[in-house]
PyMOL Python script that loads the backbone (N, CA, C, O; Angstrom):
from pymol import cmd

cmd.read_pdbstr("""\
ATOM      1  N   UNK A   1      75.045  77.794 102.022  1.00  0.00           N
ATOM      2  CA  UNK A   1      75.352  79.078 102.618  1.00  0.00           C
ATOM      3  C   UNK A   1      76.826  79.448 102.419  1.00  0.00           C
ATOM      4  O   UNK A   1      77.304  80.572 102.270  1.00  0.00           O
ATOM      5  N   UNK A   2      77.368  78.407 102.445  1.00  0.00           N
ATOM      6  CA  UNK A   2      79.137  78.748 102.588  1.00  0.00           C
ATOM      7  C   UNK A   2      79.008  79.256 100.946  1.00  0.00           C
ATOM      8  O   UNK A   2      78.966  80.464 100.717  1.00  0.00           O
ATOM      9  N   UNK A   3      78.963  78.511 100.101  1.00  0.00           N
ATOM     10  CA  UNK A   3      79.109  78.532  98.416  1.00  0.00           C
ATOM     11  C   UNK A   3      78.638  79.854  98.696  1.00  0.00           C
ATOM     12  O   UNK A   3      79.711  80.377  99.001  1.00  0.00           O
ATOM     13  N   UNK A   4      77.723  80.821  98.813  1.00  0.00           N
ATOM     14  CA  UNK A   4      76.861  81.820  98.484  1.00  0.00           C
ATOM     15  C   UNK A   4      77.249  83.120  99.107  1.00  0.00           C
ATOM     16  O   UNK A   4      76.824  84.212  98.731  1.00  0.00           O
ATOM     17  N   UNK A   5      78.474  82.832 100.538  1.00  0.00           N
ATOM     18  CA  UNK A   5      79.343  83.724 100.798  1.00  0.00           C
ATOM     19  C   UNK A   5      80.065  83.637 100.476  1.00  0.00           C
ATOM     20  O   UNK A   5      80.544  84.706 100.853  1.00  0.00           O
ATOM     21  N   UNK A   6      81.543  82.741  99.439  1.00  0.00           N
ATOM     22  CA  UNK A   6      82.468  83.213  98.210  1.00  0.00           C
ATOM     23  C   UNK A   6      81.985  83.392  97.403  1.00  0.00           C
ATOM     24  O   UNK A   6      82.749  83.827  96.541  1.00  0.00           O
ATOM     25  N   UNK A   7      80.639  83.283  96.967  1.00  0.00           N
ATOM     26  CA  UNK A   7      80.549  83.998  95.165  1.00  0.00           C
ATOM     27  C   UNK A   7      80.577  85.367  96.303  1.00  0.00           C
ATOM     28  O   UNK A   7      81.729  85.798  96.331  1.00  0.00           O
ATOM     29  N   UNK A   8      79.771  86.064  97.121  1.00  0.00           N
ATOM     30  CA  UNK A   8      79.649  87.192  97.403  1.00  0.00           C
ATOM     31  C   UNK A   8      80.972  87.751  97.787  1.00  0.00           C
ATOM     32  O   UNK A   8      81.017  88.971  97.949  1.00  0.00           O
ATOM     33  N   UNK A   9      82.154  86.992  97.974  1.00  0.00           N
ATOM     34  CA  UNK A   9      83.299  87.720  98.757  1.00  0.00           C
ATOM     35  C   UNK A   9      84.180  87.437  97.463  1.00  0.00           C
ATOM     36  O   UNK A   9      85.183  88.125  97.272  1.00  0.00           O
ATOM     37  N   UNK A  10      83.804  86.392  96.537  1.00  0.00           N
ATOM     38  CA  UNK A  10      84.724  86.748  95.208  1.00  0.00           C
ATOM     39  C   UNK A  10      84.008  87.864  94.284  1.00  0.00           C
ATOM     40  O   UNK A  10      84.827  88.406  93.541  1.00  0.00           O
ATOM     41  N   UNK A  11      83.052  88.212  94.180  1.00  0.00           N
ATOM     42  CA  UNK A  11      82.414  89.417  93.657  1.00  0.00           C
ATOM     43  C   UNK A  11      82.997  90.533  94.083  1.00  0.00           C
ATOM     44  O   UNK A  11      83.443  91.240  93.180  1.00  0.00           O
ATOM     45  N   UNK A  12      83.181  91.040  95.523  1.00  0.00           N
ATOM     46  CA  UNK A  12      83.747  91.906  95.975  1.00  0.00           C
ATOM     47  C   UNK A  12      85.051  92.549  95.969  1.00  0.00           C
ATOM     48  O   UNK A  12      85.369  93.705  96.248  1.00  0.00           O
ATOM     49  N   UNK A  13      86.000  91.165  95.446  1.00  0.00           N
ATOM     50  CA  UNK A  13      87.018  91.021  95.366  1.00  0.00           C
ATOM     51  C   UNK A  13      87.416  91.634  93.928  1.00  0.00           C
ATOM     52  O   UNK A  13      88.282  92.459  93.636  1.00  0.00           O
ATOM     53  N   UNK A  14      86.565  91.005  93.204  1.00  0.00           N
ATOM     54  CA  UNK A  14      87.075  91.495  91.552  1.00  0.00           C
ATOM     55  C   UNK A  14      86.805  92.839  91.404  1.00  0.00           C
ATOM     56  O   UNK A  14      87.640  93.574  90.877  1.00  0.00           O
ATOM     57  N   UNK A  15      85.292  93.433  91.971  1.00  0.00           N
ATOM     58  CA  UNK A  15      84.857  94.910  91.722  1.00  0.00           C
ATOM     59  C   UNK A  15      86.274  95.566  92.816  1.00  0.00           C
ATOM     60  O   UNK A  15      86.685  96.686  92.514  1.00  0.00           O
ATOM     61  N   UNK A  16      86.803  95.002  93.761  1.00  0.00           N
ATOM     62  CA  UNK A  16      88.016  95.872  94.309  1.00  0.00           C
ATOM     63  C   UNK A  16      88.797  96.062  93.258  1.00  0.00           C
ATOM     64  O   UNK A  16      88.976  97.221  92.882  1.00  0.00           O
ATOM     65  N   UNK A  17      89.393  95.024  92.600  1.00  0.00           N
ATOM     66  CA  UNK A  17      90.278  95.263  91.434  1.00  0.00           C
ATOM     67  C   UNK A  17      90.141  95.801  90.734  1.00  0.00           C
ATOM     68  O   UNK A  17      91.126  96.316  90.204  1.00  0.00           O
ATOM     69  N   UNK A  18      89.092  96.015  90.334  1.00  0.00           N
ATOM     70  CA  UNK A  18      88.484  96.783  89.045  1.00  0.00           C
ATOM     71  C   UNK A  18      88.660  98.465  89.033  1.00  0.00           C
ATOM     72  O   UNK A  18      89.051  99.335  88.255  1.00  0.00           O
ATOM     73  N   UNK A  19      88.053  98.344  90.566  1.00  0.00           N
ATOM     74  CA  UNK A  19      88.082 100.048  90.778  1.00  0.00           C
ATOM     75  C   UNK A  19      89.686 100.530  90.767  1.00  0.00           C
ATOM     76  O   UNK A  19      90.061 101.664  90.470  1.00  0.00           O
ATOM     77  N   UNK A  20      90.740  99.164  91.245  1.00  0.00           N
ATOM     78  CA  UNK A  20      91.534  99.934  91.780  1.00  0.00           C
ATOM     79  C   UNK A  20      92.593 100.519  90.554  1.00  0.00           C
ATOM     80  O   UNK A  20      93.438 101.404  90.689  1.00  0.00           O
ATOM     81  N   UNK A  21      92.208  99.594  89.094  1.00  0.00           N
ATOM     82  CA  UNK A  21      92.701  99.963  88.359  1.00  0.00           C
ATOM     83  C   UNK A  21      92.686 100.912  87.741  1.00  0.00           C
ATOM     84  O   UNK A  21      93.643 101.577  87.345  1.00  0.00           O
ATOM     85  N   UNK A  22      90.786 101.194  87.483  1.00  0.00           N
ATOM     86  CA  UNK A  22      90.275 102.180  87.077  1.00  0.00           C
ATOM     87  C   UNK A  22      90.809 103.448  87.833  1.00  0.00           C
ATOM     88  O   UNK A  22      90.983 104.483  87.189  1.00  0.00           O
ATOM     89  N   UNK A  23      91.035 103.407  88.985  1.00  0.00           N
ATOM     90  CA  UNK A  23      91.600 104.830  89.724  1.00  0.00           C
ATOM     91  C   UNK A  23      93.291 105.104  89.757  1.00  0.00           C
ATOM     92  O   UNK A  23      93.829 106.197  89.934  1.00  0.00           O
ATOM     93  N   UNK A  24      93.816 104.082  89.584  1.00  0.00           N
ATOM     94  CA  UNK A  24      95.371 104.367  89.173  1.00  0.00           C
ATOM     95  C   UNK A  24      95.624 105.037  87.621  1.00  0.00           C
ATOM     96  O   UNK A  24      96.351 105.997  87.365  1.00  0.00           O
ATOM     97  N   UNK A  25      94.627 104.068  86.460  1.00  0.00           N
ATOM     98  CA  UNK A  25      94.772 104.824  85.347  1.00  0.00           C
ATOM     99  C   UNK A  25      94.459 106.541  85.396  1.00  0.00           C
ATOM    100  O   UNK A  25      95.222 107.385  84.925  1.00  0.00           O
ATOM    101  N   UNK A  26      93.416 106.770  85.944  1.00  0.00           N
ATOM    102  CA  UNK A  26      92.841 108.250  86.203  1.00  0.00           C
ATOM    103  C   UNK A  26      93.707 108.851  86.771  1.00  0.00           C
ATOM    104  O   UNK A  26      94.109 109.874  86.216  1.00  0.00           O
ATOM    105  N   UNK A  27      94.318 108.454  88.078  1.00  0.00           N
ATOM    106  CA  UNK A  27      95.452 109.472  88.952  1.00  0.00           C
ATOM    107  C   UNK A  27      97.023 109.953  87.671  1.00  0.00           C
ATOM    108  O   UNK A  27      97.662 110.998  87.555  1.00  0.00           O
ATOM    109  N   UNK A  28      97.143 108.269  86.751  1.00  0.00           N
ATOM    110  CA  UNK A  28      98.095 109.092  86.093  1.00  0.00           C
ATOM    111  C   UNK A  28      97.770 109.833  85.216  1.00  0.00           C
ATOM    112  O   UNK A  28      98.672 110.522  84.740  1.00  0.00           O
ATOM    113  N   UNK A  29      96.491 109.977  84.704  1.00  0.00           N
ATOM    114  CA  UNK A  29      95.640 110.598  82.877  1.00  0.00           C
ATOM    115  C   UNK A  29      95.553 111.960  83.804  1.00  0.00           C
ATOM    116  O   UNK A  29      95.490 112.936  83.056  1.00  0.00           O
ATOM    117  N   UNK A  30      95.537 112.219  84.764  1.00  0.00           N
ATOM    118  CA  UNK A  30      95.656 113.652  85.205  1.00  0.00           C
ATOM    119  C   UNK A  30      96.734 114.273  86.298  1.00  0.00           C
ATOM    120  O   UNK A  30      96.704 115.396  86.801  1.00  0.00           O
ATOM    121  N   UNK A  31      97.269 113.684  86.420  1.00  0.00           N
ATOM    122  CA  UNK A  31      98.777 113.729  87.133  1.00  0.00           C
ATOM    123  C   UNK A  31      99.815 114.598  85.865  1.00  0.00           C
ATOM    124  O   UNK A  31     100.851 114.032  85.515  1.00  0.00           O
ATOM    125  N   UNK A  32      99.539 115.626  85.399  1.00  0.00           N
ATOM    126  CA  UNK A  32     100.681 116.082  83.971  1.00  0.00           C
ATOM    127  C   UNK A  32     101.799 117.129  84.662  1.00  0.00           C
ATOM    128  O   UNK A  32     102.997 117.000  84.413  1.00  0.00           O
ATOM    129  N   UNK A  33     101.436 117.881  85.301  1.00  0.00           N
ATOM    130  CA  UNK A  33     102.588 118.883  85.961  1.00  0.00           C
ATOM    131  C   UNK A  33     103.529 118.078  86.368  1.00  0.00           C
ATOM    132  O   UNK A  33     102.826 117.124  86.700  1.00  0.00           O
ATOM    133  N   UNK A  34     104.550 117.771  86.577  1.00  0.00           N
ATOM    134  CA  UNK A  34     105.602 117.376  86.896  1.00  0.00           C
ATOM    135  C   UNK A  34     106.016 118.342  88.575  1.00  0.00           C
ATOM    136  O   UNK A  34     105.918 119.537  88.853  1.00  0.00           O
ATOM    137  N   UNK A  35     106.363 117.446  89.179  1.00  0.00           N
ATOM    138  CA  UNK A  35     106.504 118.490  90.589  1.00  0.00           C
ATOM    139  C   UNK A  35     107.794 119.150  90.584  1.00  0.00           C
ATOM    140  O   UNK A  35     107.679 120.176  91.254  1.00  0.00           O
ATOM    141  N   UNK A  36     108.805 119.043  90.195  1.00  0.00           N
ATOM    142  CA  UNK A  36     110.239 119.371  90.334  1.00  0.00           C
ATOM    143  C   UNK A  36     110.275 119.880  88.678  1.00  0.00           C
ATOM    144  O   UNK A  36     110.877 119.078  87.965  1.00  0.00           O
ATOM    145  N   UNK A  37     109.775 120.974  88.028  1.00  0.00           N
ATOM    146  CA  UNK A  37     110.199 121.070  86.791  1.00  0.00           C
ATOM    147  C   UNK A  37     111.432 121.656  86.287  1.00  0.00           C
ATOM    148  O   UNK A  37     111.761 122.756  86.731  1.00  0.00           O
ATOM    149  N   UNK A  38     112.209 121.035  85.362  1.00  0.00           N
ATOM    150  CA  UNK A  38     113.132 121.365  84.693  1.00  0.00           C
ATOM    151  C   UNK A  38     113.363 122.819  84.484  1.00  0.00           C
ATOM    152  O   UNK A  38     112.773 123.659  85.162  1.00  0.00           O
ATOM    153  N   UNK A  39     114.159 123.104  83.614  1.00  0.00           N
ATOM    154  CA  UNK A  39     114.779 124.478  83.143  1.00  0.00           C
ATOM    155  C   UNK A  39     113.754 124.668  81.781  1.00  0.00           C
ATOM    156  O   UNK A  39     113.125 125.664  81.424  1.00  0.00           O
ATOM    157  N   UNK A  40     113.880 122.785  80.933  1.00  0.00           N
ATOM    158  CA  UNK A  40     112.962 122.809  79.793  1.00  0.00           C
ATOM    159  C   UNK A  40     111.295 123.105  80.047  1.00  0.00           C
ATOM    160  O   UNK A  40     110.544 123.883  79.458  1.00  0.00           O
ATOM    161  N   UNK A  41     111.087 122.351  80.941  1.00  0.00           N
ATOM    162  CA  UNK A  41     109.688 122.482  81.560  1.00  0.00           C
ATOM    163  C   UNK A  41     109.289 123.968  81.879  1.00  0.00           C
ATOM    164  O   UNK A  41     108.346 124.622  81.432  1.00  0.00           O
ATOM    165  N   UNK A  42     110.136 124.272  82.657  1.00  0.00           N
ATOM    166  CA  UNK A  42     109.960 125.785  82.831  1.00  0.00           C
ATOM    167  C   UNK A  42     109.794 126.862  81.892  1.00  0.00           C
ATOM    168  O   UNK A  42     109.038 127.805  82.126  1.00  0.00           O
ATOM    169  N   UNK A  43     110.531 126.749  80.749  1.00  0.00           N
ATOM    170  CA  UNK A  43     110.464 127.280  79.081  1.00  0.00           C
ATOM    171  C   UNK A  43     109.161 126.873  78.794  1.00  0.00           C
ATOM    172  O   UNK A  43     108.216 127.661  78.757  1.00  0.00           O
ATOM    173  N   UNK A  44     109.089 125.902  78.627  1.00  0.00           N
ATOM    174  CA  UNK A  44     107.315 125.386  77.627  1.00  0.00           C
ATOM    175  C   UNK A  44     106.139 126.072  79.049  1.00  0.00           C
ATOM    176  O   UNK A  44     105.065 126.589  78.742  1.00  0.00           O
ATOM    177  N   UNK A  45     106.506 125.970  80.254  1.00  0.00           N
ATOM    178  CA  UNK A  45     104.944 126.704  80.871  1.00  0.00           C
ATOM    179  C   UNK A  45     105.509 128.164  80.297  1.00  0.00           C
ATOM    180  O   UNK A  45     104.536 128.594  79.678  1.00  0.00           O
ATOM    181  N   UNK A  46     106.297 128.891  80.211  1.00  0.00           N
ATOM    182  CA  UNK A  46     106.390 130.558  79.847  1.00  0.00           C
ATOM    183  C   UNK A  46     105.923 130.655  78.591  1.00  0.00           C
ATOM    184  O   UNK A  46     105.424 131.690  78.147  1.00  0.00           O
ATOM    185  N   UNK A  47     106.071 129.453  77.860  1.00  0.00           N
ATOM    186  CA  UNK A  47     105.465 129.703  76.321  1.00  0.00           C
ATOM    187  C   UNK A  47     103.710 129.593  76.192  1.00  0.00           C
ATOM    188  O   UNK A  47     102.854 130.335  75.710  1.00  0.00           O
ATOM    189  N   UNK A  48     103.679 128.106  76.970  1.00  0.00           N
ATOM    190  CA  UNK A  48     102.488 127.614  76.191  1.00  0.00           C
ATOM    191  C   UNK A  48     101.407 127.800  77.621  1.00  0.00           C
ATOM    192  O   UNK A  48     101.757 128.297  78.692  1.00  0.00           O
ATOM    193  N   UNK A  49     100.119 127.293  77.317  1.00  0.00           N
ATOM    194  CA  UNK A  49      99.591 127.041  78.380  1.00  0.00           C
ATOM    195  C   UNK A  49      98.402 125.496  78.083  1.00  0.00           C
ATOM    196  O   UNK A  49      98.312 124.976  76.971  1.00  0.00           O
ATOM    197  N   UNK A  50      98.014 125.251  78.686  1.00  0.00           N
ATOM    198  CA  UNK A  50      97.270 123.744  78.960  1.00  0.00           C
ATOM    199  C   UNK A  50      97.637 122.849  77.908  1.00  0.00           C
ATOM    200  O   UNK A  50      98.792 122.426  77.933  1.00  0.00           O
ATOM    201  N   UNK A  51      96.920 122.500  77.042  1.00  0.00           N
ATOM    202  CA  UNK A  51      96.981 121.080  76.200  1.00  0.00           C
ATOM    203  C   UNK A  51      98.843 121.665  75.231  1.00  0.00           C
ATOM    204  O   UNK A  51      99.852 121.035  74.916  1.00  0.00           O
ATOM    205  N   UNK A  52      98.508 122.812  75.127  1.00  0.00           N
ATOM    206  CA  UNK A  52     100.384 122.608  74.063  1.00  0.00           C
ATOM    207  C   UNK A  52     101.172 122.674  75.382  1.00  0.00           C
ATOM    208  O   UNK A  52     102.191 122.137  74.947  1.00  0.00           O
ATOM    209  N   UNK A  53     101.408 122.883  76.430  1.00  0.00           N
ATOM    210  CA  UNK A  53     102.272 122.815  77.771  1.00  0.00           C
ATOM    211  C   UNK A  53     102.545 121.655  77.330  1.00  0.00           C
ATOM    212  O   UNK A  53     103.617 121.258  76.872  1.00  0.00           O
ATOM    213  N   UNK A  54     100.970 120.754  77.546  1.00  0.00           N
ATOM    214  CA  UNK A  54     101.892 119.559  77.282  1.00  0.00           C
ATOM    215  C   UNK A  54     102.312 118.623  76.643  1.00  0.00           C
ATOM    216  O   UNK A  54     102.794 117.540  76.973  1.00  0.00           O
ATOM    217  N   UNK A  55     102.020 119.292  75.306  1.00  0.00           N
ATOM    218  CA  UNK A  55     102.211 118.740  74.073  1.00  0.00           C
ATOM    219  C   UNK A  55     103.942 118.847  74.341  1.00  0.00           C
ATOM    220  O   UNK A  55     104.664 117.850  74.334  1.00  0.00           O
ATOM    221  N   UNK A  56     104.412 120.173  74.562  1.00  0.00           N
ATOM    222  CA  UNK A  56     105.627 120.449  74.334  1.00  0.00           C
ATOM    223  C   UNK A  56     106.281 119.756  75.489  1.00  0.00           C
ATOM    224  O   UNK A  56     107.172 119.048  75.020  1.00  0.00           O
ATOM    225  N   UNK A  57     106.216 119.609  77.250  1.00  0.00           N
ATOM    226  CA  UNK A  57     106.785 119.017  78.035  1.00  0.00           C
ATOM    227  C   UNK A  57     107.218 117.363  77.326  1.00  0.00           C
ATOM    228  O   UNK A  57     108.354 116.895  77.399  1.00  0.00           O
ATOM    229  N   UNK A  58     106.064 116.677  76.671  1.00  0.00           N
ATOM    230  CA  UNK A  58     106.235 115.265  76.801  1.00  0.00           C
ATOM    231  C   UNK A  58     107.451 115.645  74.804  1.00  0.00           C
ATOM    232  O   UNK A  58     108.483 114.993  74.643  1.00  0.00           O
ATOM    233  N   UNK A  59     107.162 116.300  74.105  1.00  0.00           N
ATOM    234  CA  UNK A  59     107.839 116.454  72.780  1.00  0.00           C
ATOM    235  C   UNK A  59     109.453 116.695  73.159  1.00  0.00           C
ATOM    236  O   UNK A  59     110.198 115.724  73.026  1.00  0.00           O
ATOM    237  N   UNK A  60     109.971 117.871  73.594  1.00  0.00           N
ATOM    238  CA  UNK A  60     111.054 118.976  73.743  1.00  0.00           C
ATOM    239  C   UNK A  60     111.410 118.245  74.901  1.00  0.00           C
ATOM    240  O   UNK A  60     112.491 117.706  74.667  1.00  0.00           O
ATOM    241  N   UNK A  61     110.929 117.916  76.279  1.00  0.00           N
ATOM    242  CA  UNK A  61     111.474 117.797  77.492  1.00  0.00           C
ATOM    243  C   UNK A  61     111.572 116.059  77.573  1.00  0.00           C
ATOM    244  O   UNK A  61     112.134 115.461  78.490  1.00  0.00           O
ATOM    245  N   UNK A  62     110.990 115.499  76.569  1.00  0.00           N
ATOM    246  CA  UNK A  62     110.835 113.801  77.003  1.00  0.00           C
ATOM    247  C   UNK A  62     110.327 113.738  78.589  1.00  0.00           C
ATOM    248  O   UNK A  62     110.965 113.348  79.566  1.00  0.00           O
ATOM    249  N   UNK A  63     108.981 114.246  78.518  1.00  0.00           N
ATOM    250  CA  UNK A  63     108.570 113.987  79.575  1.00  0.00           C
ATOM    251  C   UNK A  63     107.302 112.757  80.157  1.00  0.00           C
ATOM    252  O   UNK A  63     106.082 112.878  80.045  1.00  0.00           O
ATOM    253  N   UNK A  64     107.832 111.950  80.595  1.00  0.00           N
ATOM    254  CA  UNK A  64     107.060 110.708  80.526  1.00  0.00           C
ATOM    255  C   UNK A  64     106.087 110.729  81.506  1.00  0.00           C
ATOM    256  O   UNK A  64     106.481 110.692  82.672  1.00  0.00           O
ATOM    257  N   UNK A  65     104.427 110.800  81.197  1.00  0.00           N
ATOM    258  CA  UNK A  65     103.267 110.768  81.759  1.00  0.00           C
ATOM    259  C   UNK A  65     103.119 109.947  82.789  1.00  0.00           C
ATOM    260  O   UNK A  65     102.441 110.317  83.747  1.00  0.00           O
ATOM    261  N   UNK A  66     103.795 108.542  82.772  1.00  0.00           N
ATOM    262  CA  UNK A  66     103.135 107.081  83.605  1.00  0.00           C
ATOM    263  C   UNK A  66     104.333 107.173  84.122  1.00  0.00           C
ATOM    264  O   UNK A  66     104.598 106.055  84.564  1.00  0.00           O
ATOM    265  N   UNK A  67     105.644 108.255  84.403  1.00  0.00           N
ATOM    266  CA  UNK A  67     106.401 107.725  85.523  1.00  0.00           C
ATOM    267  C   UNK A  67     105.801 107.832  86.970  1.00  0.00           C
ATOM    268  O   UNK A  67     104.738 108.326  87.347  1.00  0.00           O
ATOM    269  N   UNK A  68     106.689 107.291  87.578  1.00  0.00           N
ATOM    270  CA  UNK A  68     106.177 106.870  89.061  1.00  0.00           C
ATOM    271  C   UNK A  68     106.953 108.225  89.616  1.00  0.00           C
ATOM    272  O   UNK A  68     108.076 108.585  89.263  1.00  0.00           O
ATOM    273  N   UNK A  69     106.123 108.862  90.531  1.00  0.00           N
ATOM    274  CA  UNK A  69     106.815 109.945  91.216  1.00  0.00           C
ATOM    275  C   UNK A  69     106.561 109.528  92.364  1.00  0.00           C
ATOM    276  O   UNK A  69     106.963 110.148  93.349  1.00  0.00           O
TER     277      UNK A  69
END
""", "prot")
cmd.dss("prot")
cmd.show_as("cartoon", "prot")
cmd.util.cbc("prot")
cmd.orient("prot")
């Protein structure tokens, strides 16, 4: 019985990890606006809109996707 509640509480354990990675990668793959935007940032949204926004934020502005805000 004991053995058969750590496989079940190490099972639980890994699918925690799993998800929690899976949901940090996702929060940053859609996290792209920048909250405080630049002067540059501000130029590329008046120009462009969705996928070249941010082609041009991360090109022109060096704007880095996976920083920590």
């Amino acid at each position: 019985m004991k053995f058969l509640s750590l496989v079940i509480f190490l099972v639980v354990l890994l699918l925690g990890i799993v998800t929690n990675i899976g949901a940090n990668t996702e929060f940053h793959r859609f996290k792209r606006d920048p909250k405080n935007p630049t002067e540059c940032e501000k130029g590329c949204k008046s120009k462009y809109k969705h996928k070249e926004y941010y082609n041009c934020i991360v090109k022109e502005c060096k704007y880095n996707p996976h920083r920590r805000m």
